[in-house]
C-alpha positions as CSV (number, residue, x, y, z in Angstrom):
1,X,0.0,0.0,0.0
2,X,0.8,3.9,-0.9
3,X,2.2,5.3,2.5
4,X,3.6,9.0,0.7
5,X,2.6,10.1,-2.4
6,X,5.4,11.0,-4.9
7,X,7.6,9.3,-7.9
8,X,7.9,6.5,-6.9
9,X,6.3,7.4,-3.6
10,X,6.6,5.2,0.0
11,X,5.2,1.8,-0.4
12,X,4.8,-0.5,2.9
13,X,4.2,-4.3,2.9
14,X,0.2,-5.3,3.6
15,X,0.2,-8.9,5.0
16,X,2.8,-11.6,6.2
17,X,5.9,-11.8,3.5
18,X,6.3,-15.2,1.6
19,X,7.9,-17.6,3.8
20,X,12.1,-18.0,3.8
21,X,13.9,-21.3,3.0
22,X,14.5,-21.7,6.5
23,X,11.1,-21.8,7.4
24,X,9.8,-24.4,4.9
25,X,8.6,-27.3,6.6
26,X,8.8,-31.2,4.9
27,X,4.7,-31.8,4.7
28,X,5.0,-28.4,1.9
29,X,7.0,-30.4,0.0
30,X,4.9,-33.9,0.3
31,X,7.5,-36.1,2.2
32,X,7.5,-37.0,5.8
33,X,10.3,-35.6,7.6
34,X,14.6,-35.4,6.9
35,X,17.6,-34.8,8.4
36,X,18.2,-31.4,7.5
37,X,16.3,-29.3,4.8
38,X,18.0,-30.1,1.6
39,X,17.3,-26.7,0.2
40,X,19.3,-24.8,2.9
41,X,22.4,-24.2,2.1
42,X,23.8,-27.4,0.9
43,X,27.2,-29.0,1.2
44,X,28.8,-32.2,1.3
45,X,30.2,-34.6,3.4
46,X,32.3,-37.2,3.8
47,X,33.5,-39.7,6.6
48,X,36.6,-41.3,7.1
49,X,36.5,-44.8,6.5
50,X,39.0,-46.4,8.9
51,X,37.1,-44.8,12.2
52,X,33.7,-45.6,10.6
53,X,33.0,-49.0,8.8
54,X,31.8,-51.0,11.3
55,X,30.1,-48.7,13.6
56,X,26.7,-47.8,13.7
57,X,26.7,-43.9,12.6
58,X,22.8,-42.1,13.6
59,X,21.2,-38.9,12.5
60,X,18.2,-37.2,14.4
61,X,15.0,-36.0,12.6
62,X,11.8,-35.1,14.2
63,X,8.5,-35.8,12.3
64,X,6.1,-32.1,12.3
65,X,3.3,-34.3,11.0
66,X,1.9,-37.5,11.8
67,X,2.4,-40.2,8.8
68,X,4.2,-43.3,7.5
69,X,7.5,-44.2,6.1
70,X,8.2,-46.5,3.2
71,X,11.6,-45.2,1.9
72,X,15.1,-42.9,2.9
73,X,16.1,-41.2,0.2
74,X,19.7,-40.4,0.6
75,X,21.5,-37.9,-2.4
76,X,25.5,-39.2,-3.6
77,X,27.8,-36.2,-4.3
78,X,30.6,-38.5,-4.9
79,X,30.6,-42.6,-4.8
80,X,32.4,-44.3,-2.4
81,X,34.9,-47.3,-2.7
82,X,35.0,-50.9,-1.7
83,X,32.1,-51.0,-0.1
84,X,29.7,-54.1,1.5
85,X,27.4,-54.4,3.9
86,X,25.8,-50.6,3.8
87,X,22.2,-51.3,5.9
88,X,19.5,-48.1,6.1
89,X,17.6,-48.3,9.3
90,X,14.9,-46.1,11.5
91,X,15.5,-46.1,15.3
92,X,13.6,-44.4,18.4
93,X,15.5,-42.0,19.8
94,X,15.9,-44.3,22.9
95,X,17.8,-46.6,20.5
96,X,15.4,-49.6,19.9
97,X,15.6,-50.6,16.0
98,X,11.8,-49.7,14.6
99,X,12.5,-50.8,11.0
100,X,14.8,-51.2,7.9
101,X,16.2,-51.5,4.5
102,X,16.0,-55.3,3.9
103,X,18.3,-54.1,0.5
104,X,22.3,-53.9,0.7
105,X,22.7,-50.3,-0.3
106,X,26.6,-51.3,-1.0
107,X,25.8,-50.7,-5.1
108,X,24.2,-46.9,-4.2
109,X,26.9,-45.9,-2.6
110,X,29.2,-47.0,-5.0
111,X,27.4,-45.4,-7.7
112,X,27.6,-42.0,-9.3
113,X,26.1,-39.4,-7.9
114,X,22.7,-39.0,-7.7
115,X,19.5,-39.3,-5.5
116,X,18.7,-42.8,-4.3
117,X,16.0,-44.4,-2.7
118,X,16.2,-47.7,0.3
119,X,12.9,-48.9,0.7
120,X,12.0,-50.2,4.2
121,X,11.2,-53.7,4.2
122,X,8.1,-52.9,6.2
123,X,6.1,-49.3,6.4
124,X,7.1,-47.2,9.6
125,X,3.6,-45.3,11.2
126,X,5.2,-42.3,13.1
127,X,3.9,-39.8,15.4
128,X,3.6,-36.2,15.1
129,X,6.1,-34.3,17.1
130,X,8.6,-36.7,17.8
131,X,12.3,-37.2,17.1
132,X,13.5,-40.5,15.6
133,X,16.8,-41.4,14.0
134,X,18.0,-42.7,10.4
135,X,20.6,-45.8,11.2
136,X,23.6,-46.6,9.2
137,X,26.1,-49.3,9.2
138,X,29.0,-50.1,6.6
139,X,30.7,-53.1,7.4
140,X,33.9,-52.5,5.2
141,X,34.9,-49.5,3.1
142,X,38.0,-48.2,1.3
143,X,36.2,-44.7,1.0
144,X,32.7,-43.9,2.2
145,X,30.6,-41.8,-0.2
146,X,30.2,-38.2,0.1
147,X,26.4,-37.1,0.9
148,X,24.9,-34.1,0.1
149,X,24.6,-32.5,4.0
150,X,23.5,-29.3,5.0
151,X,25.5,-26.5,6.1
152,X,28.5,-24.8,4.9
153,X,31.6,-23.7,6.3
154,X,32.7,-24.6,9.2
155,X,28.8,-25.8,10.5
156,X,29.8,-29.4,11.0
157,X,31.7,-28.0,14.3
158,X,28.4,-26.9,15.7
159,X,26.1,-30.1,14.7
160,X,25.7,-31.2,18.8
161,X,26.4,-28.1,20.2
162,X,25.4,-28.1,24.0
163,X,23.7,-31.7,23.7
164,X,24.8,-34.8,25.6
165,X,25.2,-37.8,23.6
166,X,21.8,-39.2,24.2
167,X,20.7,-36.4,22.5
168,X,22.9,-35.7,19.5
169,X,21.8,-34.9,16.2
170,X,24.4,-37.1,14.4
171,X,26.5,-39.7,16.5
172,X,28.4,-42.6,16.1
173,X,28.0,-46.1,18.2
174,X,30.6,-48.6,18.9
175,X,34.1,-49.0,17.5
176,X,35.2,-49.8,13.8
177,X,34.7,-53.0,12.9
178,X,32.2,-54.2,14.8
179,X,29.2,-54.2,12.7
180,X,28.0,-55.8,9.3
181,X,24.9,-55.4,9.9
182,X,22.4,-53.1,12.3
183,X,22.3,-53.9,15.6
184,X,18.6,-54.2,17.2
185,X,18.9,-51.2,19.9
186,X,22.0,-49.6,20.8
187,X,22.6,-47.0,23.8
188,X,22.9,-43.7,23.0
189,X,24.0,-42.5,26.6
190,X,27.5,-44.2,24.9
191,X,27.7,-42.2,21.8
192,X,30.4,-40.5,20.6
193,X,29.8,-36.8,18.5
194,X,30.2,-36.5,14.6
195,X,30.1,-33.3,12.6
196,X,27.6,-32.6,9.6
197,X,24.4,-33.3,9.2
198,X,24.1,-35.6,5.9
199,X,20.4,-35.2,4.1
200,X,18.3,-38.3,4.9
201,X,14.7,-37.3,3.0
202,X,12.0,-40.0,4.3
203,X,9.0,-40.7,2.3
C-alpha cells in the first residue's frame, strides 16, 4: 500500500511476506520428515573410513506431522569405494531398531552421484512431534561416499552443540569393525559426537 505520495512514492508491505527457505517445513513439499532441509544451504560430506565401517553412525530428525515411512532417500555427491554391507535403518531416539532396509545399499553408494532411494522392508507409522533417528552401518569401506549435508563452512563443528550424547543430532555407536549389519537397539548415553548433518529425505 501507498504510504507517501510521490515518484515512486513510499510503499509498505500489507500482509505476512512469503515464507524463507529456512522456514519451509517437509509436509510443503509432500515427504515425511529429513535430516536437514536439503534446500538450505547445501554441502557435502564425507567420513573417514577407517574410524567408521563398522560402527553404527545415527542422525536425528523429528517428524512435524503425523504419517508413514516407506523409503530414505539419501543424495550421492561423490561414490564411495570398496564397499559391502551398507544397511539403512529407522531407530527411536531411545535406540530400539523400529525398521529397515531389507536391501544392501553397497551398489548406491558406490554409484555415481545421484539421489537414491532404500525402501523399508516394512512401512514405519510415526507420530507427530517426535524425534526419531536414520541408522547406518558399513561393514567395510575403502572410501565412504560423500552425501549431500546441510551447512557450509565450518557448520559441521556446531552439529551437537550443547547436547549430551543421548541427545545428539548425528552420532556414532561402537568401535570400527564391529558391525555388518544393524544392531537391534544400541545406547545412546554411549555415543560418541560427529560433525555434519548428511540429508536423509523419508518418504
Amino acid at each position: 500500500i501507498c504510504t507517501v505520495g510521490g515518484t515512486p512514492g513510499t510503499w509498505a508491505l500489507v500482509g505476512a511476506s512469503a515464507s524463507a527457505i529456512s522456514e519451509i517445513e517437509p509436509q510443503d513439499l509432500g515427504v515425511i520428515a529429513w535430516t536437514a532441509n536439503p534446500a538450505l544451504d547445501p554441502a557435502s560430506i564425507a567420513y573417514t573410513a577407517s574410524s567408521r565401517a563398522g560402527t553404527l553412525l545415527s542422525w536425528a530428525f523429528k517428524v512435524p506431522v503425523s504419517g508413514t515411512i516407506n523409503n530414505i532417500n539419501y543424495p550421492i555427491v561423490v561414490s564411495g569405494t570398496g564397499i559391502t554391507n551398507a544397511w539403512l535403518s529407522i531407530y527411536s531416539m531411545a535406540g530400539a531398531l523400529l525398521a529397515q532396509c531389507t536391501v544392501d545399499q553397497s551398489t548406491n553408494f558406490m554409484a555415481a552421484a545421484g539421489v537414491h532411494a532404500a525402501t523399508l522392508s516394512s512401512s514405519l507409522a510415526v507420530t507427530a512431534g517426535t524425534l526419531y533417528r536414520v541408522g547406518l552401518v558399513v561393514g567395510a569401506a575403502t572410501t565412504f561416499p560423500t552425501f549431500m549435508s546441510a551447512g557450509g563452512t565450518n557448520s559441521g563443528t556446531y552439529t551437537n552443540l550443547g547436547l549430551t550424547a543421548a541427545n545428539f543430532m548425528a552420532g556414532r555407536y561402537g568401535t570400527a569393525g564391529t558391525y555388518t549389519a544393524l544392531p537391534s537397539g544400541f545406547t545412546p548415553a554411549s555415543n560418541l559426537a560427529e560433525a555434519g548433518l548428511p540429508i536423509f529425505v523419508m518418504t
